[in-house]
VOLUMKOL-145837 format. One record per residue: residue number from 1; x, y, z of N, C-alpha, C in turn; residue in three letters. Coordinates in nm, 2 decimals. Example, Ala and Ser with C-alpha at 12.3 -4.5 7.8 and 13.67 -1.06 7.14 Angstrom:
2
SITE resi    n.x    n.y    n.z   ca.x   ca.y   ca.z    c.x    c.y    c.z resn
SITE    1   1.32  -0.57   0.78   1.23  -0.45   0.78   1.32  -0.33   0.78  ALA
SITE    2   1.28  -0.22   0.71   1.37  -0.11   0.71   1.29   0.00   0.79  SER
END
This chain:
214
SITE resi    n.x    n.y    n.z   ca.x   ca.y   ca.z    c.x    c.y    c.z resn
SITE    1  -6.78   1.84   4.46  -6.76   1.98   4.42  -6.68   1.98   4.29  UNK
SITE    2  -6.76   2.02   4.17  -6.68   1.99   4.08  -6.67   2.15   4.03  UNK
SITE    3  -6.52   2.20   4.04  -6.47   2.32   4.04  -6.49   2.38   3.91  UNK
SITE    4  -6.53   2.38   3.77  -6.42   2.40   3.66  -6.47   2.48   3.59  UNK
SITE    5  -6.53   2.58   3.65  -6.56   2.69   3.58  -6.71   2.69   3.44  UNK
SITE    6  -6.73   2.55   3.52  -6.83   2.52   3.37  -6.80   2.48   3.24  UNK
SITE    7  -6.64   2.50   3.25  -6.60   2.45   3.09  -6.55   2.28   3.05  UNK
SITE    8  -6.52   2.25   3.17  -6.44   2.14   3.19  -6.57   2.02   3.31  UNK
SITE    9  -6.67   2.04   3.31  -6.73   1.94   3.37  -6.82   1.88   3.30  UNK
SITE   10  -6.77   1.71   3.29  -6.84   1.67   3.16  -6.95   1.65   3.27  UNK
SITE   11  -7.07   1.60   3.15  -7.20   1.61   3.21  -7.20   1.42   3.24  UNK
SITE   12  -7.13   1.32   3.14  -7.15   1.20   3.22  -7.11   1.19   3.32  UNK
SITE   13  -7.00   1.25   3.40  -7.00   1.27   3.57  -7.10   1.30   3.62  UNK
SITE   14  -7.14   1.38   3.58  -7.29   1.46   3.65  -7.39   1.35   3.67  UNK
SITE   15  -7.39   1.29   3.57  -7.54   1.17   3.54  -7.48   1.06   3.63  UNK
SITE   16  -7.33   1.02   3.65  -7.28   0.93   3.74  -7.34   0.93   3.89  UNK
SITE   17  -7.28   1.07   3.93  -7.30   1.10   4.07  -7.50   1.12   4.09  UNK
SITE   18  -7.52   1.15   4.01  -7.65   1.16   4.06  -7.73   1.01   4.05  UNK
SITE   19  -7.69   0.91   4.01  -7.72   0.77   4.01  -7.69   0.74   4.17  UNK
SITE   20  -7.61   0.77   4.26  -7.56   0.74   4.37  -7.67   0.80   4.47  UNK
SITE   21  -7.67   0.69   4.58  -7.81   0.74   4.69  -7.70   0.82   4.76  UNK
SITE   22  -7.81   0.93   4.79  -7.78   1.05   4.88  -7.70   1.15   4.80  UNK
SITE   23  -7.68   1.15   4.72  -7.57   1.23   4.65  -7.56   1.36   4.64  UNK
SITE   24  -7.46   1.52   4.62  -7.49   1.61   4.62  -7.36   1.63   4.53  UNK
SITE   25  -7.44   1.79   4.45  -7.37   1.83   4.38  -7.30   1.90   4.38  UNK
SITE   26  -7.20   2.00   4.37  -7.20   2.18   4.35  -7.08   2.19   4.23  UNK
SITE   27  -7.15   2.25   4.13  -7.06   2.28   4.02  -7.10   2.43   3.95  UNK
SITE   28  -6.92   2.47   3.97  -6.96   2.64   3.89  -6.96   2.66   3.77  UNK
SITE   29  -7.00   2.73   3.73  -7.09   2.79   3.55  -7.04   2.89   3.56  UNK
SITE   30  -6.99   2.93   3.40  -6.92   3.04   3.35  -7.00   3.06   3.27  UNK
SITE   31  -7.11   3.18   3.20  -7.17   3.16   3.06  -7.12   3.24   3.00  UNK
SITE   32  -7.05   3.32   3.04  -6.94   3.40   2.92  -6.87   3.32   2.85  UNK
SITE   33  -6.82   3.18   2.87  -6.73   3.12   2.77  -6.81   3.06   2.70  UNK
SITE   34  -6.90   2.98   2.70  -7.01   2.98   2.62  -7.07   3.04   2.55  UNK
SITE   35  -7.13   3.18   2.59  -7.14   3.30   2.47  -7.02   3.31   2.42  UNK
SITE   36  -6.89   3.31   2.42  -6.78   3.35   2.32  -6.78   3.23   2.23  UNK
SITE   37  -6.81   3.11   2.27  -6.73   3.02   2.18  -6.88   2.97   2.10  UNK
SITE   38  -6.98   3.05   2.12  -7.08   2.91   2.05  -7.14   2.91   1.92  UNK
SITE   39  -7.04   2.98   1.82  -7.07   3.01   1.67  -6.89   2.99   1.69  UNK
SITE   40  -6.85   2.88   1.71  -6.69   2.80   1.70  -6.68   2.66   1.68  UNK
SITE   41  -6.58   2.65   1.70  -6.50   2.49   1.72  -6.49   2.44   1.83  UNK
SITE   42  -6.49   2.52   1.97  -6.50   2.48   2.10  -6.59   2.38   2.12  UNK
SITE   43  -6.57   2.26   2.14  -6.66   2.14   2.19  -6.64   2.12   2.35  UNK
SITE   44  -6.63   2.24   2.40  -6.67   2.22   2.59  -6.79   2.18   2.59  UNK
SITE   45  -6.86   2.26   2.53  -7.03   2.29   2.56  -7.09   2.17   2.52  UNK
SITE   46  -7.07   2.09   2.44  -7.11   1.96   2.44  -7.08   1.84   2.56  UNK
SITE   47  -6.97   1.86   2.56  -6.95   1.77   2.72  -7.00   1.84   2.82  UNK
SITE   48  -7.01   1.95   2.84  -7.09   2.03   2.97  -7.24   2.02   2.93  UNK
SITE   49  -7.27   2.06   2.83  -7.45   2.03   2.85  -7.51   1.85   2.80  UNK
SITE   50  -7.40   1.82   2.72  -7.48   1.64   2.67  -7.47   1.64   2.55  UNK
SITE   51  -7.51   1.76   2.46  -7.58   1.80   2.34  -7.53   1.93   2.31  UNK
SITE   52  -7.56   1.98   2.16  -7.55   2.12   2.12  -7.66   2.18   2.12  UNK
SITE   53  -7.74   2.17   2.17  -7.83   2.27   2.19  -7.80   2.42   2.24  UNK
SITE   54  -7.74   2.43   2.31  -7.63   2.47   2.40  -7.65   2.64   2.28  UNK
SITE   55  -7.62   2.61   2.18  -7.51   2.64   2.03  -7.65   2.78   2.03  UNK
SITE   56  -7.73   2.75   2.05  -7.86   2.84   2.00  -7.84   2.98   2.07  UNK
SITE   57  -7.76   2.94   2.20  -7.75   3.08   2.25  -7.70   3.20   2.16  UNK
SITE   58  -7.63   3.14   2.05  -7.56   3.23   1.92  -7.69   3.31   1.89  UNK
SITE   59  -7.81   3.30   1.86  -7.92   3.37   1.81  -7.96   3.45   1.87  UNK
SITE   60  -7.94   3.41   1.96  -8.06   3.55   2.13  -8.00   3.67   2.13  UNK
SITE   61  -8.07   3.75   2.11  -8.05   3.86   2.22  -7.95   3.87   2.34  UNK
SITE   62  -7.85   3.94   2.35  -7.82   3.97   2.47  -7.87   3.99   2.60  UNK
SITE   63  -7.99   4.01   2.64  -8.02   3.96   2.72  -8.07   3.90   2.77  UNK
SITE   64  -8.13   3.78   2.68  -8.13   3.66   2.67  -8.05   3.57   2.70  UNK
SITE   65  -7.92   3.55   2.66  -7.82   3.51   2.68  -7.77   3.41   2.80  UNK
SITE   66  -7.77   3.45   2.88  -7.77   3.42   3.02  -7.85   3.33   3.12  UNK
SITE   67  -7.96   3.39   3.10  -8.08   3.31   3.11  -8.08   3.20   3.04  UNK
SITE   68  -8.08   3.16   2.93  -8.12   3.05   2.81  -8.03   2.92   2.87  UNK
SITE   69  -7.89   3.00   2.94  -7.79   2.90   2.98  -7.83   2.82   3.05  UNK
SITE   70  -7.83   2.93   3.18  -7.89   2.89   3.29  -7.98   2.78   3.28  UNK
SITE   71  -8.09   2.81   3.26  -8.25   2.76   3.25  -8.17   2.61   3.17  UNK
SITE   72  -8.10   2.60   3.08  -8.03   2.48   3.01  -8.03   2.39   3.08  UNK
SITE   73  -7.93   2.48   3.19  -7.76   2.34   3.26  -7.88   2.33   3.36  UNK
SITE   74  -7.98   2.42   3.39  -8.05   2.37   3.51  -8.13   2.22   3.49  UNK
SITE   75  -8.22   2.25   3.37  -8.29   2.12   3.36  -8.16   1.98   3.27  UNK
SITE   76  -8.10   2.02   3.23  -7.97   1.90   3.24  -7.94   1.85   3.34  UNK
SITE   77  -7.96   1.92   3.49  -7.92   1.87   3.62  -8.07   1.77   3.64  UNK
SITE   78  -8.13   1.81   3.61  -8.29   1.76   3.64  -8.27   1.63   3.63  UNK
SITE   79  -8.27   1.63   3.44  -8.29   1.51   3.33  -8.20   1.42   3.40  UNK
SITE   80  -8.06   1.49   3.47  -7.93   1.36   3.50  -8.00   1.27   3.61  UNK
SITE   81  -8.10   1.33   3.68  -8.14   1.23   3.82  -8.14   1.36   3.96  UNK
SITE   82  -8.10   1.50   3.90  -8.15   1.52   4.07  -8.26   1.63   4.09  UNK
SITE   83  -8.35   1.59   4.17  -8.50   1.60   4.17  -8.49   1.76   4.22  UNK
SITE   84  -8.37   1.81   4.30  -8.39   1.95   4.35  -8.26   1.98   4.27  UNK
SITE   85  -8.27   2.14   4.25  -8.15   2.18   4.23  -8.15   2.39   4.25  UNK
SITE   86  -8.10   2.33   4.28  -8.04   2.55   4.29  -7.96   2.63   4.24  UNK
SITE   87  -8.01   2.75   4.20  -7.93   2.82   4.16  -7.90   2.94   4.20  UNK
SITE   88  -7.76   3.03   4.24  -7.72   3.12   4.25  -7.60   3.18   4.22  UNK
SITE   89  -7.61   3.31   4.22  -7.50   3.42   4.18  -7.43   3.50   4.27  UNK
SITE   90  -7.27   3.46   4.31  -7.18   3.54   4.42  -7.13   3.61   4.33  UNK
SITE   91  -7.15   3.74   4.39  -7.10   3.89   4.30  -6.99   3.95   4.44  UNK
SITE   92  -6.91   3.98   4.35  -6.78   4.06   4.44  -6.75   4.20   4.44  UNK
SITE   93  -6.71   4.23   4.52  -6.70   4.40   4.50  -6.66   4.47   4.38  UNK
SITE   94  -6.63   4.40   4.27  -6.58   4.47   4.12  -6.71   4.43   4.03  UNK
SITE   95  -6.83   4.38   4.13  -6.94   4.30   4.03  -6.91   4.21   3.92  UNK
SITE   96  -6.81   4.05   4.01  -6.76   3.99   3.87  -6.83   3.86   3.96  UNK
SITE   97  -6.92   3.80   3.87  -7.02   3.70   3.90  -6.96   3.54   3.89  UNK
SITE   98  -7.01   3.52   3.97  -6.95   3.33   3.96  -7.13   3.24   3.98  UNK
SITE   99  -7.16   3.18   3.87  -7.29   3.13   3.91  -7.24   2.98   3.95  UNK
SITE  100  -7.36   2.91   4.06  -7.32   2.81   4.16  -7.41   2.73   4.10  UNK
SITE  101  -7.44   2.58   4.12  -7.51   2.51   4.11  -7.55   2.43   4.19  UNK
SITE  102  -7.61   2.38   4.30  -7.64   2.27   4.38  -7.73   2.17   4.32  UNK
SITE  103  -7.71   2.08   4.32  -7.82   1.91   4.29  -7.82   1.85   4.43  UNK
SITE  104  -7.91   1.77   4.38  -7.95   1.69   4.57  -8.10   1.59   4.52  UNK
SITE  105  -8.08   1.50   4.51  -8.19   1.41   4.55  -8.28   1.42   4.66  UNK
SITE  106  -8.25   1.50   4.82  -8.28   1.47   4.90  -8.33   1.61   5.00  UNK
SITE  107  -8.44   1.66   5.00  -8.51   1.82   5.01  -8.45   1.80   5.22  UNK
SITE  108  -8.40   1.71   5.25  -8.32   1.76   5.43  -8.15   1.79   5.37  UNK
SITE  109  -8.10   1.76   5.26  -7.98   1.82   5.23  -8.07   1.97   5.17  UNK
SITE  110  -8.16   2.01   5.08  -8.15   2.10   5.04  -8.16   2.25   5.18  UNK
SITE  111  -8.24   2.18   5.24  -8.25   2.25   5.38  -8.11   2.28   5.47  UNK
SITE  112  -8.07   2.17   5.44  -7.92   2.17   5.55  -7.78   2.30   5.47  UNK
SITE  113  -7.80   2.28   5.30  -7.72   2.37   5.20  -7.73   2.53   5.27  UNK
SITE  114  -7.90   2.52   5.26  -7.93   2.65   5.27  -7.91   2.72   5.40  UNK
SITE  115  -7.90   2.61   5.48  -7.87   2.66   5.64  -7.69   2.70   5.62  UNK
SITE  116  -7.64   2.62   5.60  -7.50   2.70   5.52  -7.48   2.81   5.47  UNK
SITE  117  -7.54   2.81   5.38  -7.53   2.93   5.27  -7.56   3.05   5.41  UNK
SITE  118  -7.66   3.05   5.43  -7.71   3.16   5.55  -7.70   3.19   5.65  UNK
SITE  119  -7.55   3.09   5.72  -7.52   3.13   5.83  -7.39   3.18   5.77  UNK
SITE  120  -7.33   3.16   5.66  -7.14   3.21   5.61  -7.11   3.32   5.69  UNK
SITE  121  -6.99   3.32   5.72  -6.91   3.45   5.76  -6.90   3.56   5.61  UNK
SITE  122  -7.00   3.64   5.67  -6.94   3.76   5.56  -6.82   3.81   5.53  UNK
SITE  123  -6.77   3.72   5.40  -6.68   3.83   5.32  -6.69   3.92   5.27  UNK
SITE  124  -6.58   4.00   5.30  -6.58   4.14   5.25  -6.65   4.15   5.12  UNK
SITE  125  -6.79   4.24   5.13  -6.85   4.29   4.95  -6.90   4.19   4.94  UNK
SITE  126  -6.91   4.06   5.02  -6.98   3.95   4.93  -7.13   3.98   4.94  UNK
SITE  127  -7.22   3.94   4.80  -7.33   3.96   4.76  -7.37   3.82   4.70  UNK
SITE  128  -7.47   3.82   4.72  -7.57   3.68   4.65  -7.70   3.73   4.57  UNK
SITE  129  -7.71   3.66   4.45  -7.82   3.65   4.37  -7.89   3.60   4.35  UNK
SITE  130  -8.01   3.55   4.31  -8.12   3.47   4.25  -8.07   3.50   4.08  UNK
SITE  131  -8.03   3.42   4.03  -8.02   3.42   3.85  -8.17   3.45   3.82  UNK
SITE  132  -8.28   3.38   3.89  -8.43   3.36   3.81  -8.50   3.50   3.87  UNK
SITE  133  -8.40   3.59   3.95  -8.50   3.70   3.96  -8.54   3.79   3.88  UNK
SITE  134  -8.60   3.84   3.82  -8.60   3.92   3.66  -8.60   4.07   3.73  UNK
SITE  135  -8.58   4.14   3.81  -8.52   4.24   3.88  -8.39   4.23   3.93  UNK
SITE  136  -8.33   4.11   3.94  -8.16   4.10   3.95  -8.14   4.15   4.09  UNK
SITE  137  -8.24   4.14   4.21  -8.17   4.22   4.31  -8.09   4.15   4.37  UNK
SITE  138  -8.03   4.22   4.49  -7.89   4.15   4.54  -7.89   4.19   4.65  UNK
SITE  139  -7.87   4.13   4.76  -7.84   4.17   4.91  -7.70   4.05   4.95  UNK
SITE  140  -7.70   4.18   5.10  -7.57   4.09   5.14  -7.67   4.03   5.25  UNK
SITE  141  -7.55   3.89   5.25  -7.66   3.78   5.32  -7.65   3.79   5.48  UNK
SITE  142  -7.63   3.90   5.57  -7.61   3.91   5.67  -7.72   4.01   5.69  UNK
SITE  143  -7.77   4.08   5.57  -7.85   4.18   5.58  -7.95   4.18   5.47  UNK
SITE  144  -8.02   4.08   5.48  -8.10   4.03   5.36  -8.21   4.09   5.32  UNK
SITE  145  -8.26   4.17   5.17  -8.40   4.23   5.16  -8.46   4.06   5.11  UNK
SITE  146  -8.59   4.09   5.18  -8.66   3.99   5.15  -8.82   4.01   5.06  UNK
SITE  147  -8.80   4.13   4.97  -8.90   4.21   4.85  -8.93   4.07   4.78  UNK
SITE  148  -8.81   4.01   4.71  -8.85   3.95   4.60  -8.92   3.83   4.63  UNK
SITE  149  -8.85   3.78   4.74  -8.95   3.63   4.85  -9.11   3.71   4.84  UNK
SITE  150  -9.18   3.84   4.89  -9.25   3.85   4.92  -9.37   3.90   4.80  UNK
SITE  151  -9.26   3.93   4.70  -9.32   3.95   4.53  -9.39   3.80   4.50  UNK
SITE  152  -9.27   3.69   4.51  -9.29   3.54   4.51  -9.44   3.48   4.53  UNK
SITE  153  -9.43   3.55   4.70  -9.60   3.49   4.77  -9.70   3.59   4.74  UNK
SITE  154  -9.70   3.70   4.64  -9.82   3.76   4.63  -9.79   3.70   4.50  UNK
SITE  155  -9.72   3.70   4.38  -9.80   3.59   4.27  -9.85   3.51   4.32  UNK
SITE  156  -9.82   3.38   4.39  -9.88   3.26   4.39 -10.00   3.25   4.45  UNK
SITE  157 -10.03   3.36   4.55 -10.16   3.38   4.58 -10.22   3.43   4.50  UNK
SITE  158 -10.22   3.50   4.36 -10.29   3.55   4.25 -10.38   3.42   4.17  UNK
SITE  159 -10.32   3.33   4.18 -10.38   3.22   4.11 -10.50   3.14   4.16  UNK
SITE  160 -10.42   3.12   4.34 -10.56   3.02   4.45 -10.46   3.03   4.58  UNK
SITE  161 -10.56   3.03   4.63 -10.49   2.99   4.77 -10.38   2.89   4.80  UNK
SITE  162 -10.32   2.95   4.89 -10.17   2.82   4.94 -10.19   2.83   5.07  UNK
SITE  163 -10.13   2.76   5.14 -10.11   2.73   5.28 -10.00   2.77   5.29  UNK
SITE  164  -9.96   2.81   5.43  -9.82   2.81   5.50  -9.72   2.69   5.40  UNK
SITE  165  -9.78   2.60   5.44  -9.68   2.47   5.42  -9.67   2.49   5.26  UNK
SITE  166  -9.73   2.52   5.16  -9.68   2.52   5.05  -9.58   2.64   5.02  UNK
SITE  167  -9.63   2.78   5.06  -9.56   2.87   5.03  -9.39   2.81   5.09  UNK
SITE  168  -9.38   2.77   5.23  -9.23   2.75   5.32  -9.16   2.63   5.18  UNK
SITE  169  -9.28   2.56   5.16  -9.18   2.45   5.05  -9.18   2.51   4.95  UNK
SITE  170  -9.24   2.59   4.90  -9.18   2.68   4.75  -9.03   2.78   4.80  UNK
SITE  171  -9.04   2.83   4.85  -8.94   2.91   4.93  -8.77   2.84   4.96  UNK
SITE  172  -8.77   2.74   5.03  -8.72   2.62   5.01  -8.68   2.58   4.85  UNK
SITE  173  -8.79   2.52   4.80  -8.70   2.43   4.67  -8.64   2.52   4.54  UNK
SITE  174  -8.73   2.68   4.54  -8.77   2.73   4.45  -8.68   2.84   4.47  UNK
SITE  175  -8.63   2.86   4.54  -8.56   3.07   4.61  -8.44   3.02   4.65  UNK
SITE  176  -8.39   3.18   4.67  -8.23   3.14   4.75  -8.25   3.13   4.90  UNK
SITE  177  -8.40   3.17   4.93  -8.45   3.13   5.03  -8.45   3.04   5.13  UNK
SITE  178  -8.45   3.07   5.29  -8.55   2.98   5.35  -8.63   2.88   5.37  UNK
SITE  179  -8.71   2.78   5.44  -8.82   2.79   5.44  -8.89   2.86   5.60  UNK
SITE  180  -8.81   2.89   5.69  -8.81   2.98   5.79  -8.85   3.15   5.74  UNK
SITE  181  -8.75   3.19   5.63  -8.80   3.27   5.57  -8.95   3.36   5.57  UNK
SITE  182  -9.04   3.28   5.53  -9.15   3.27   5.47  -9.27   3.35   5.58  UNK
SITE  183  -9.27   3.29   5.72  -9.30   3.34   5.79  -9.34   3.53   5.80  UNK
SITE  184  -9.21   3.54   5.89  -9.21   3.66   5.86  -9.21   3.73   5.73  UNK
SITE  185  -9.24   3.68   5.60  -9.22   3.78   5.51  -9.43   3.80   5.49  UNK
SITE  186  -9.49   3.66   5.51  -9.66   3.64   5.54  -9.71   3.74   5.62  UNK
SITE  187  -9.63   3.73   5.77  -9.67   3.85   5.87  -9.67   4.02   5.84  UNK
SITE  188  -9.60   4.00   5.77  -9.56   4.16   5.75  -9.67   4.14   5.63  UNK
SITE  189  -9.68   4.12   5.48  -9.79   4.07   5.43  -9.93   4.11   5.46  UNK
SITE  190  -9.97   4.03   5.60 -10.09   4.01   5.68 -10.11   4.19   5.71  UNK
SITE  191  -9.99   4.25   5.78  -9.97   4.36   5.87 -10.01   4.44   5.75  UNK
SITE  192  -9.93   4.47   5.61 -10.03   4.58   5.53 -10.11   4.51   5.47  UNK
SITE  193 -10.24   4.41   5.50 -10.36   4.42   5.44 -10.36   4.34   5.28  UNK
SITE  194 -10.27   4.30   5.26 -10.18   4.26   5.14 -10.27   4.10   5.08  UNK
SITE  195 -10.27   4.04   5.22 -10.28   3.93   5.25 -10.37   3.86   5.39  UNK
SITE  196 -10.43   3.79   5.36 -10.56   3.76   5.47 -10.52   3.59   5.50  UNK
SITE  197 -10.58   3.55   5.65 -10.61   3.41   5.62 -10.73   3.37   5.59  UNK
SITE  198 -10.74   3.28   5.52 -10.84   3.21   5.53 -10.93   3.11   5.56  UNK
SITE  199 -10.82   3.06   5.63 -10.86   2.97   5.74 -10.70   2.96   5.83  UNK
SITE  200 -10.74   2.90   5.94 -10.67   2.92   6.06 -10.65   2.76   6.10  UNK
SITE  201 -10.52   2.71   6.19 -10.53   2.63   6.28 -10.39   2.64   6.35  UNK
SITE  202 -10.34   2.52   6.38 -10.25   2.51   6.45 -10.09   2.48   6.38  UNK
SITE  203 -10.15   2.40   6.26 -10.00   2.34   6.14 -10.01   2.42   6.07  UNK
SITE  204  -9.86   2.44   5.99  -9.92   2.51   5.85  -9.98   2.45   5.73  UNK
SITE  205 -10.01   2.36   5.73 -10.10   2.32   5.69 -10.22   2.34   5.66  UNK
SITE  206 -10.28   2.40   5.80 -10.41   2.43   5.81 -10.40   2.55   5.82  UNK
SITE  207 -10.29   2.66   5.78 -10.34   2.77   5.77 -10.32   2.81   5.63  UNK
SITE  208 -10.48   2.87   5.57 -10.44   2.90   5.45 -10.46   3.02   5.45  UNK
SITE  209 -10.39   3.04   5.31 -10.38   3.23   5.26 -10.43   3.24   5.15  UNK
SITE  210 -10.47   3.39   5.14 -10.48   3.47   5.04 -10.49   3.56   4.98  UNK
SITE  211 -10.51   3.65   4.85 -10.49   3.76   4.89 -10.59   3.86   4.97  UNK
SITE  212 -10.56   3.94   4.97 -10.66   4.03   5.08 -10.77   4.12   4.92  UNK
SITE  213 -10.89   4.11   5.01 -11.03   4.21   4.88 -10.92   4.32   4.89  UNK
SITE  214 -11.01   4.36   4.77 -10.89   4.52   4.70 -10.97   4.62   4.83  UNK
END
């Protein structure tokens, strides 16, 4: 758990621990200090991302910003060695955001995180986000909307058919999601006409989806 706000965790730690079998990560990101300092002399951002690439965020758009980070330190976790990673945003009753990072080599840790994350004892106001939702919604995790999960499986049905078993594993590696999730968000789906099978069996495997004729 490496605490430091994002400003102070160099990234050859990062590349260390992710060389280690079974390893897991969690380190918090700040991209406000990064937007302040990155047309400066502050050399955090170089030991936190590897490189100054980092520095380009100076050009974007504001609301760009954020995102550009994000999307950065994400695939820097990749590049270091860990094959899954997550991201989310705890927002507090004054809406003052702390973004989280998980790494993991291993998709029964990424499963076991998420079973944490989604059983927590609700703190007061506490809210959770998806960084990659481009609607920014937010629910509390005791009382979860599950819109954006179900926005998720009608794109991916836009393209070709998926199975149970792909949607539950996109849901899983790809959301703040589940992979239990998924289920019920298909059924209800199925229920307004949204979404059809098209084909049937017993795994999910063999049950595939799609979207439903207009």
């Amino acid at each position: 758990n490496l605490d430091g706000w994002g400003t102070d965790t160099n990234y050859d730690i990062v590349q260390r621990i992710a060389q280690q079998q079974s390893s897991e990560l969690l380190v918090t990101f700040q991209d406000q200090f990064f937007i302040r300092f990155a047309n400066g002399d502050q050399e955090s951002g170089e030991r936190v991302f590897g490189h100054s690439d980092w520095r380009g965020v100076d050009q974007l758009p504001t609301h760009e910003k954020k995102p550009f980070l994000l999307d950065l330190y994400r695939q820097g976790l990749h590049k270091a060695g860990f094959k899954h990673v997550l991201t989310f945003e705890m927002i507090d009753e004054g809406n003052h955001s702390l973004h989280l990072f998980f790494g993991t080599t291993n998709e029964v840790a990424v499963r076991k995180f998420k079973d944490g994350l989604w059983e927590v004892d609700g703190m007061t106001g506490q809210r959770f986000r998806d960084p990659r939702d481009p609607d920014q919604m937010t629910f509390e995790i005791l009382e979860p909307d599950f819109t954006p999960l179900a926005s998720s499986v009608l794109g991916l049905l836009e393209s070709r058919q998926h199975s149970m078993e792909e949607l539950a594993k996109f849901a899983l590696l790809e959301t703040i999601y589940k992979d239990t999730h998924v289920k019920p968000v298909v059924d209800r789906l199925v229920e307004q006409r949204k979404v059809t099978l098209a084909a049937t069996g017993r795994s999910y495997s063999e049950r595939i989806l799609e979207l439903a004729p207009a």
